[in-house]
C-alpha positions in Angstrom: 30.2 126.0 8.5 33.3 124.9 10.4 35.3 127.1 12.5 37.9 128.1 10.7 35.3 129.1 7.5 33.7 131.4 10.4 37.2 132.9 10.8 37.5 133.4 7.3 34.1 135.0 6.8 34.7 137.6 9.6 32.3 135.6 12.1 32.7 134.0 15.1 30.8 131.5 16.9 30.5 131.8 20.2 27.6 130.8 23.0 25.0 129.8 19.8 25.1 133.4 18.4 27.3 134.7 15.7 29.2 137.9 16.8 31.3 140.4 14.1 34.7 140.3 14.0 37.6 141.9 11.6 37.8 140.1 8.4 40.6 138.1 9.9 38.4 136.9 12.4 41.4 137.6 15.1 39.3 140.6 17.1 35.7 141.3 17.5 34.6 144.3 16.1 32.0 145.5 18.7 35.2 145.2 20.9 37.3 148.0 18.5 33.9 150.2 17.9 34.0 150.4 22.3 37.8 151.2 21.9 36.6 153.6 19.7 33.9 155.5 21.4 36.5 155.2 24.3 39.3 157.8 22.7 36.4 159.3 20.7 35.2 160.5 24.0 38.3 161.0 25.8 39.6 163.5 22.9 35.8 165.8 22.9 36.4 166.1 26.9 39.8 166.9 26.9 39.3 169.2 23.6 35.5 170.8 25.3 38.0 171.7 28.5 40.7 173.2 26.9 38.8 174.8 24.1 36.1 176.4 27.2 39.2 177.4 29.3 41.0 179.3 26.4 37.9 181.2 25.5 37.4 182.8 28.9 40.6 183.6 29.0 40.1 185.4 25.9 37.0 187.1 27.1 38.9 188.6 29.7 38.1 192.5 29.0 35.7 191.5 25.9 35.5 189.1 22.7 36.8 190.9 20.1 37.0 189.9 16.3 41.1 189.1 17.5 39.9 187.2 20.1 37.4 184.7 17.7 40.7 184.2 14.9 42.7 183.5 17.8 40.0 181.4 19.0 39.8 179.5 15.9 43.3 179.2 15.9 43.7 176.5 19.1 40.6 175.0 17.9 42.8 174.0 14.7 46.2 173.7 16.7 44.8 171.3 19.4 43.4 168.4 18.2 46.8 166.8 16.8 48.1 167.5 20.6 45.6 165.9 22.1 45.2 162.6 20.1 49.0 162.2 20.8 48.8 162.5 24.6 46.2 160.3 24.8 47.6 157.6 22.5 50.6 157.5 24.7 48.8 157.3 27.6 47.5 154.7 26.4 50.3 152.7 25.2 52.1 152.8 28.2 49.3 151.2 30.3 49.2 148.5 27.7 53.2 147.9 27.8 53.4 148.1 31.7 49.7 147.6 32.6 48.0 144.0 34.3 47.3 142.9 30.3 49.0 141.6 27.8 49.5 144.0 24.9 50.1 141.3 21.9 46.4 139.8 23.3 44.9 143.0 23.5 46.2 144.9 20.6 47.6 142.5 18.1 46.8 139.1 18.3 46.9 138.2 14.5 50.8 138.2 15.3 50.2 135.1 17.7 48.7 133.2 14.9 51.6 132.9 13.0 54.3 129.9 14.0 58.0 131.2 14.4 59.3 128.2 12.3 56.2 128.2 9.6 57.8 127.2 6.1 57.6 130.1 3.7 55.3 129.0 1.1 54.1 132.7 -0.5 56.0 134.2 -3.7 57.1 137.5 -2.5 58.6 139.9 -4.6 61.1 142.5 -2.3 60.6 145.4 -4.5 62.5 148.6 -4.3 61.6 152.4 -5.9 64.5 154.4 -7.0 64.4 157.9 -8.1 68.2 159.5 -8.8 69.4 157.9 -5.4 73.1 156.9 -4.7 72.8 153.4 -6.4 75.5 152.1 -4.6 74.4 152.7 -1.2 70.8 151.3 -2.5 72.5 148.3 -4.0 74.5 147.4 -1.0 71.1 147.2 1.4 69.5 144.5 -1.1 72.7 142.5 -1.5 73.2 142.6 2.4 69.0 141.4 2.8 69.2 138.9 -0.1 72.5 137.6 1.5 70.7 137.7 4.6 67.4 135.7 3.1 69.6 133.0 1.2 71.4 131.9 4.4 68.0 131.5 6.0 67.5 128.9 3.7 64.2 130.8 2.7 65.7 132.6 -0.2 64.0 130.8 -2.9 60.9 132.1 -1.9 61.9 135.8 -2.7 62.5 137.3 -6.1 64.0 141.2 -6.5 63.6 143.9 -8.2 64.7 147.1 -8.5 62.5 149.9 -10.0 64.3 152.8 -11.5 62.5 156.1 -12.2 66.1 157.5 -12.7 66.4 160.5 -14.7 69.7 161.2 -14.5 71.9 159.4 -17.3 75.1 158.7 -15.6 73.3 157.9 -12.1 71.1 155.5 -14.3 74.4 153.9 -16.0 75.3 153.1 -12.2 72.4 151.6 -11.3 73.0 149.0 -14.5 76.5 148.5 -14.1 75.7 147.2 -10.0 72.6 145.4 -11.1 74.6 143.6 -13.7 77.6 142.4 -10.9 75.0 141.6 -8.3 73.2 139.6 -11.2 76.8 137.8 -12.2 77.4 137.0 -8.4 73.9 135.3 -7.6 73.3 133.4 -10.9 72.4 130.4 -9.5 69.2 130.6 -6.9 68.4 134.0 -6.7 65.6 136.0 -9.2 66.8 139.5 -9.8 65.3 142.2 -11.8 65.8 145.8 -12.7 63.7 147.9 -14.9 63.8 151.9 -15.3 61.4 153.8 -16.6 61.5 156.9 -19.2 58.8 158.7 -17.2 57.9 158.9 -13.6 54.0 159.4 -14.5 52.4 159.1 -11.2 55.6 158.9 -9.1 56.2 156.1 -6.8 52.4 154.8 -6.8 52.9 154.7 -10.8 55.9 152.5 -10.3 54.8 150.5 -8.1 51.8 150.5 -10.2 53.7 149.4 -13.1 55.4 146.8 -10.9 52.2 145.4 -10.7 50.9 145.0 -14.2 54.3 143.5 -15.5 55.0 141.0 -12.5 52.3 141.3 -9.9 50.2 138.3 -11.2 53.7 136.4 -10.7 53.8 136.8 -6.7 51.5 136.9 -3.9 52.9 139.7 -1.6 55.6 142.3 -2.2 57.7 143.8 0.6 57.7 147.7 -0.4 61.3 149.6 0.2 62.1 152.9 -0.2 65.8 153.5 -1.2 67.0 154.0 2.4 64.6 151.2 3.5 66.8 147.9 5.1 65.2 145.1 7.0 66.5 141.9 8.6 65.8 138.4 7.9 63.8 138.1 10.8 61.8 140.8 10.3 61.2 140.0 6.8 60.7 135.9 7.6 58.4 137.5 10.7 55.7 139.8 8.4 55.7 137.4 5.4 54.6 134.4 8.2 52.2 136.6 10.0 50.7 137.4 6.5 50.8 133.8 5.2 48.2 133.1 8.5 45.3 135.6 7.6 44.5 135.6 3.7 42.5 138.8 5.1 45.0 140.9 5.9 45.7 142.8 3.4 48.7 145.8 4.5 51.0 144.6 7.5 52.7 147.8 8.4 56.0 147.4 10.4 57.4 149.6 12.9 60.3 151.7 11.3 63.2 152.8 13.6 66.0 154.8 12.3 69.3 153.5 10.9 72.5 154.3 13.3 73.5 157.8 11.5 76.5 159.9 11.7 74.4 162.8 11.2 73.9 164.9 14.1 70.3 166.4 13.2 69.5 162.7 12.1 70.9 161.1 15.5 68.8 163.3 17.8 65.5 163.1 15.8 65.6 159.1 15.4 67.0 159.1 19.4 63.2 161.1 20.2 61.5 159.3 17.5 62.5 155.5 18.5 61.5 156.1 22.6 58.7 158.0 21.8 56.6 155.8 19.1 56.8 152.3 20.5 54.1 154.0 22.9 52.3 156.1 20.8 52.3 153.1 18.6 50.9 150.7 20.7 48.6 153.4 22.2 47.0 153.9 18.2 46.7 150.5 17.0 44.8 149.7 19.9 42.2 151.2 18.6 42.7 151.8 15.5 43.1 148.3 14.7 42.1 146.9 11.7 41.7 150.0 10.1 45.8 151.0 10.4 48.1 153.6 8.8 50.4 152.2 5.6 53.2 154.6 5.4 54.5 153.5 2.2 57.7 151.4 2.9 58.9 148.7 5.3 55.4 146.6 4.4 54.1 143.8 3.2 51.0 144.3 0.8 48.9 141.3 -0.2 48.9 141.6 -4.2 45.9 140.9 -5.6 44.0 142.7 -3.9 45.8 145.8 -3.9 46.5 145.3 -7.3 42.4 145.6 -8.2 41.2 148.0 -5.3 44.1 150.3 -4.3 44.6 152.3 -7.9 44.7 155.8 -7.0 42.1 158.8 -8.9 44.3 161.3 -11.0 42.6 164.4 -9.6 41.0 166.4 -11.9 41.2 170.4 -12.8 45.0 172.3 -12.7 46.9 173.0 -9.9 49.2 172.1 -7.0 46.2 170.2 -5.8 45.1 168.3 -9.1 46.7 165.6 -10.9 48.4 162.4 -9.4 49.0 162.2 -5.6 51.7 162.4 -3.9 50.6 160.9 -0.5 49.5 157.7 -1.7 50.1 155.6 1.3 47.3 156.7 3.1 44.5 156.2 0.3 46.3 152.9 -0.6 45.6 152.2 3.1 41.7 153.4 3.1 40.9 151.5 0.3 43.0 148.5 0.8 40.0 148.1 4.0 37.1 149.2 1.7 38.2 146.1 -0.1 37.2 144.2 2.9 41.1 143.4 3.9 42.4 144.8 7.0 45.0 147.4 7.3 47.6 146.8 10.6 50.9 147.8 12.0 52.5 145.9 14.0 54.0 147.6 17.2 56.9 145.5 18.3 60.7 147.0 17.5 62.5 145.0 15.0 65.2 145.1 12.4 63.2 147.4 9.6 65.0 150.7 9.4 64.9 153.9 7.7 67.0 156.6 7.2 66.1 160.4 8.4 67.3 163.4 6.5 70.7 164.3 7.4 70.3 168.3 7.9 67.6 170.5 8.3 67.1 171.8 4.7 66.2 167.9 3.6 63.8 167.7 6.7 61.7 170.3 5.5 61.8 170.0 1.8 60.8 166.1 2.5 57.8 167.7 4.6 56.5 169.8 1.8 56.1 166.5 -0.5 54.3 165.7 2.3 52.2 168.8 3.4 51.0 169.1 -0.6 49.8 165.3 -0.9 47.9 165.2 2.4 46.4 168.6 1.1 45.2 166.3 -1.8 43.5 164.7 0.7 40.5 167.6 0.4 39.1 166.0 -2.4 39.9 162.0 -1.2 37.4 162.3 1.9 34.6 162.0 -0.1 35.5 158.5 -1.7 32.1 156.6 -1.4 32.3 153.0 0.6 35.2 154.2 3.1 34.9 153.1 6.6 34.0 156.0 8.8 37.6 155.0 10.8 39.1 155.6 7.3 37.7 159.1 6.6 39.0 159.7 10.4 42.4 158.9 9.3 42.1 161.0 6.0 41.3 164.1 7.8 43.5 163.5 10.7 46.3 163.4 7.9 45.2 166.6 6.8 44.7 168.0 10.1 48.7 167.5 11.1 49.8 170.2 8.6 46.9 172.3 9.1 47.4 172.2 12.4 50.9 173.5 12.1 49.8 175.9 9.9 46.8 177.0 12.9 49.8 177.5 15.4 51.6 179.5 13.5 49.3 181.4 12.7 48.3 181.4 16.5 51.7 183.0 17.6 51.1 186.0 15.1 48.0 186.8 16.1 48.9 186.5 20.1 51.8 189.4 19.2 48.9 191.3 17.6 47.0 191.3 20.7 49.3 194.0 22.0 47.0 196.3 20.3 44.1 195.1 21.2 42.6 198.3 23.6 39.6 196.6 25.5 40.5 196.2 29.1 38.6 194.9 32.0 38.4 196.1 35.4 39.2 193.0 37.2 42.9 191.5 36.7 43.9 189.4 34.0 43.6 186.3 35.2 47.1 184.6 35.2 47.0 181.8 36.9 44.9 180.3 34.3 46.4 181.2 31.6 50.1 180.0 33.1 47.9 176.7 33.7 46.8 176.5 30.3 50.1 177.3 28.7 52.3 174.4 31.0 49.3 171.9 30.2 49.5 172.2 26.4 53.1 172.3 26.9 53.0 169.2 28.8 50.9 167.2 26.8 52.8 167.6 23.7 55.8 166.1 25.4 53.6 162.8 26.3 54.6 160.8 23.8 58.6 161.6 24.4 57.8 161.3 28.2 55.7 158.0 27.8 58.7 156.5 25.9 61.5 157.3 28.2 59.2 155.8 31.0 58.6 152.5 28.7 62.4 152.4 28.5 63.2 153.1 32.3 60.4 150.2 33.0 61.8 147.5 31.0 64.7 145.6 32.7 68.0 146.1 30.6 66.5 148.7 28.0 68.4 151.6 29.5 71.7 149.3 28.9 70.8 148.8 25.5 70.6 152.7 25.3 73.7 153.1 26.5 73.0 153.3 30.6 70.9 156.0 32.4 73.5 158.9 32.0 73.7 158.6 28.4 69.8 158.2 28.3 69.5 161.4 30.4 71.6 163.3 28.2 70.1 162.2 25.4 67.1 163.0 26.5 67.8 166.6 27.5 69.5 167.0 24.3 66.6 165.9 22.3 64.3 168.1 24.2 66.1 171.2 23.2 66.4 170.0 19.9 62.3 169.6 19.1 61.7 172.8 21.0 64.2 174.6 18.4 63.0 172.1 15.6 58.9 172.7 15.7 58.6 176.5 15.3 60.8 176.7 12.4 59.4 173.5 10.5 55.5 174.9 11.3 56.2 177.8 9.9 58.0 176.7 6.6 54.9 174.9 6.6 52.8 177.7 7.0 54.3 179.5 4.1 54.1 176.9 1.7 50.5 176.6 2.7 50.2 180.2 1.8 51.6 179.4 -1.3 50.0 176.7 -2.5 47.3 178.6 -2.3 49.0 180.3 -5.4 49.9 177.7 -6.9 52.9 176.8 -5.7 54.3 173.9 -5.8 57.2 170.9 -5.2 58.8 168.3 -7.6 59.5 164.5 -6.5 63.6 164.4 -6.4 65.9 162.1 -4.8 66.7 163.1 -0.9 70.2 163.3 0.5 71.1 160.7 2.1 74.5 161.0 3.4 76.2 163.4 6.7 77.1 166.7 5.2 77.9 169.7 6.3 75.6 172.7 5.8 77.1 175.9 4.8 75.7 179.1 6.1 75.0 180.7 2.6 72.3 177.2 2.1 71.0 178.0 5.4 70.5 182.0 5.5 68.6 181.2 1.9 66.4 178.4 3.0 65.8 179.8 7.0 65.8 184.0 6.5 62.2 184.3 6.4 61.7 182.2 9.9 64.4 184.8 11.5 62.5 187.8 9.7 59.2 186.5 11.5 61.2 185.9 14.9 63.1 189.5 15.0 59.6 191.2 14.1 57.7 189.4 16.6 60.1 190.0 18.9 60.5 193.7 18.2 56.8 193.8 18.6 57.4 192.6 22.1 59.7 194.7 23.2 58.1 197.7 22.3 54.7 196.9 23.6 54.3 194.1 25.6 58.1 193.2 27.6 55.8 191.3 30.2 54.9 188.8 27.2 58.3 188.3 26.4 58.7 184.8 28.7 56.4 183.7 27.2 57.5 183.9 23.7 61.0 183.3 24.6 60.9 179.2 23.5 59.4 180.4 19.7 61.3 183.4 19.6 64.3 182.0 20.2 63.8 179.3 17.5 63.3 181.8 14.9 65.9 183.7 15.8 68.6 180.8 15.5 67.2 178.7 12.9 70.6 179.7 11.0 72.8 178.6 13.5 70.6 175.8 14.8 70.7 174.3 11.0 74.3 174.5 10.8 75.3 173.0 14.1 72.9 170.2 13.9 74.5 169.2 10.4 78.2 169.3 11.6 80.1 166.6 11.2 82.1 167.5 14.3 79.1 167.0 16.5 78.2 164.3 15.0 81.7 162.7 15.9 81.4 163.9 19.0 78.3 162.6 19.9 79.0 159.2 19.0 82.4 159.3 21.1 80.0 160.3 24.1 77.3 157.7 23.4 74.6 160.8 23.6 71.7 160.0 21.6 73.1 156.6 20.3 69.9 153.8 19.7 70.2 150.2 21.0 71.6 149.3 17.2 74.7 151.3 17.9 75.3 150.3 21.3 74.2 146.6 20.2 74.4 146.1 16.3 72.2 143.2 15.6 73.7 140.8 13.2 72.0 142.0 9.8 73.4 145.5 10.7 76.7 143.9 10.6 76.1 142.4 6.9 75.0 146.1 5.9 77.8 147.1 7.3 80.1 144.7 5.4 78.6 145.2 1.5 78.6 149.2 2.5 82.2 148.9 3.0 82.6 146.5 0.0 80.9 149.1 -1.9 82.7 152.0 -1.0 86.2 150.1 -2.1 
């Protein structure tokens, strides 16, 4: 068997005896189960210390039943902290550390020659749902513009997949198909097709994607309405997948578009410093068993379009039926199928937009929080990979974990009545010791990317220079301390109510910079400020020493009205591009495929 069928196979010889590797043959897979046991171990330690710690602080004056919920609590709450401190830690050594990161973590990218011809079909496929069709429109235009001036345009056909329910939105989306379609006659294969019912939501379209056309192409770049990529990019993942017939998702790293948002601009500013490390940090180990996260990838067809159907849940309920979070399972069983699963950590032109306000953040988070809690009944799927069950309750375990904390903080205010006391003195130090390291490892991530940035030569100019990236910073700080509280515990509640029965519908998500009046937010945010005055009432009147302590949740409860409206000003917005606070290297430095967005959004706006 030559070498290169050894590849193919998985195997690799080396010193007369065959060793395992991935199924592209790129990584050994003895090396990624010691990687493994590595973070395995490193998250039990850290979890068995601060878990041990937490309970004889709670045994202080006697274990009471208080004490074993609250217990039970940080057992749940912890875990998601931990994983993320560690998976930055990690990251950054591989960025700045004696080794090379592409080597070490992802070395099916070096396979692939910059200038390789594009020989695959690939069908660019986006999933509408009652969106703004122009702005949708004007971000395929500007990438097929983009591909056909590449000269690899030839190789790409389009389509647009319309679960539009909304008659007059639905007449838009024809009427721009129907121009673009005039315009790019000659060359260019464009397709729209809408459906009358949105059975299984965006997995059914794509699903239905797949039986009309799928035989037709070999990979299909997946885009969400606010979805954009660059030429590069796009050339970059379809080459890369062109190299290993085994790979079988290749997830790209997302970054958020430029926005004039305020609440968008400061949550893309912490997101885009922080994951490059926590990225890095995760697929080191992860490896070929990576996240999909529905958009901004390419997907090897075939076998996706045999192995990667999702179950309709049986029985009634929130929990039943089709699921929402697809891009996980697709992801699991995409590598049951023997085809790896990887994202690829380097920043590049593949964009996203976030929600513009606070109310769109959190409804988008409920679609969320109610398909990962689907994922109950997906972790029993037989033939998984034990690395894929991991990530299936590790999904689950994010809004659970949000759901533990909240729940945390209302049984800590309870503890004012709790009457046991204990003749020695409560032991502060530890408890100030626990509090500032669970503070401090949750900032890991945020702190590993700011480091990343102040280490490469040239970053902080792209960010704007190191005041601006100091102020952002700050600003962004504030912002997640005010942001988690309220988001857990609209989590919380839903979780509550799903428990009902409760439970969300799949609509189209705003897109654009709006502001927020205080009516929509006192609706939407009244229950986190209910919470927030009654735990801090609680306080007052019978524990005023707890009160520091409290003060950064408290405080976020409290002003979740305000915080909502400010952060969705326009004004601010405005005022924080003038300053350059929170601005991303795109707006400092707009590559050139943001400029051709730019150009068909102003075409389209007339």
């Amino acid at each position: 068997m030559s070498l290169d069928e050894n590849l193919a196979e998985g195997r690799f010889i080396s010193a007369g005896r065959a060793e395992c590797r991935t199924p592209t043959g790129v990584q050994s897979a003895r090396q990624l189960t010691r990687r493994r046991v590595v973070v395995f171990t490193l998250i039990a330690a850290t979890y068995a210390v601060l878990v041990a710690l937490f309970a004889h602080l709670l045994a202080h004056g006697g274990f009471s039943l208080l004490d074993g919920l609250l217990l039970a609590a940080f057992c749940l709450s912890t875990p998601w902290t931990i994983l993320g401190f560690w998976n930055a830690l990690i990251g950054l050594w591989l960025l700045h550390g004696p080794g090379d990161a592409r080597r070490s973590v992802y070395p099916y990218a070096t396979r692939a020659a910059e200038e390789a011809p594009i020989t695959a079909r690939v069908a660019m496929v986006m999933t509408l749902r009652n969106e703004d069709p122009a702005r949708a429109f004007a971000r395929l235009r500007a990438m097929e513009s983009e591909l056909a001036a590449s000269g690899a345009g030839e190789a790409f056909a389009w389509f647009v997949l319309s679960d539009t329910t909304r008659p007059e939105i639905a007449a838009q989306e024809e009427n721009l198909f129907a121009a673009w379609q005039a315009e790019r006659s000659e060359g260019a294969s464009l397709h729209y097709r809408r459906r009358t019912s949105n059975e299984g939501f965006k997995a059914g379209n794509i699903r239905d994607f797949l039986e009309r056309w799928g035989d037709a192409h070999d990979f299909m770049l997946v885009l969400d309405a606010d979805s954009f990529l660059g030429a590069d990019a796009t050339l970059r993942l379809v080459r890369i997948m062109q190299a290993h017939p085994r790979l079988g998702i290749l997830q790209s790293l997302v970054v958020g578009l430029p926005s004039r948002s305020p609440f968008a601009r400061i949550f893309q500013f912490g997101m885009r410093h922080g994951m490059r490390s926590y990225t890095m940090g995760a697929s080191w180990w992860a490896g070929d068993c990576g996240p999909y996260w529905g958009h901004n990838a390419v997907i090897r067809i075939a076998p996706f379009k045999a192995h990667c159907q999702l179950p309709v849940l049986p029985g009634k309920g929130p929990l039943a039926g089709h699921v929402l979070s697809h891009d996980q399972i697709e992801a699991v069983l995409m590598r049951r199928a023997g085809f790896e699963v990887r994202v690829l950590p380097e920043e590049m032109d593949s964009f996203e937009e976030n929600p513009p306000h606070l109310t769109e953040f959190t409804r988008r988070d409920l679609r969320w929080c109610q398909g990962n809690m689907q994922y109950w009944r997906l972790l029993a799927l037989p033939g998984l990979k034990p690395m894929s069950r991991f990530q299936i309750a590790w999904a689950i375990l994010m809004y659970l974990g949000a759901f533990a904390w909240m729940a945390f903080v209302a049984l800590a205010a309870l503890k004012v009545f709790d009457t046991e006391r204990a003749d020695a003195p409560f032991p502060a130090a530890l408890g100030l010791t626990l509090f500032a390291t669970m503070f401090a490892m949750s900032l890991a991530p945020k702190v590993a990317g700011l480091l990343d940035v102040l280490l490469r030569a040239g970053e902080r100019a792209r960010y704007g220079g190191s005041a601006r990236l100091a102020g952002g910073a700050l600003a962004e700080f504030v912002f997640s301390v005010l942001l988690g509280p309220v988001v857990a515990f609209r989590i919380a509640l839903f979780m509550i109510g799903l428990a009902f029965g409760r439970t969300v519908t799949w609509e189209a998500q705003a897109r654009d910079a709006e502001r927020l009046s205080w009516r929509t937010a006192l609706a939407g945010l009244w229950p986190q400020f209910l919470f927030g005055a009654s735990l801090a009432a609680l306080l007052a009147g019978f524990a005023p020493g707890a009160l520091p302590w409290a003060l950064p949740v408290l405080v976020a409860l409290l002003a979740a009205v305000p915080f909502a409206v400010l952060t969705a000003e326009p004004a601010l917005g405005r005022w924080l591009g003038r300053t350059g606070l929170c601005a991303t290297p795109e707006e400092v430095f707009p590559t050139t495929s943001l400029t051709c967005l730019e150009a068909e959004q102003a075409t389209a706006r007339g």
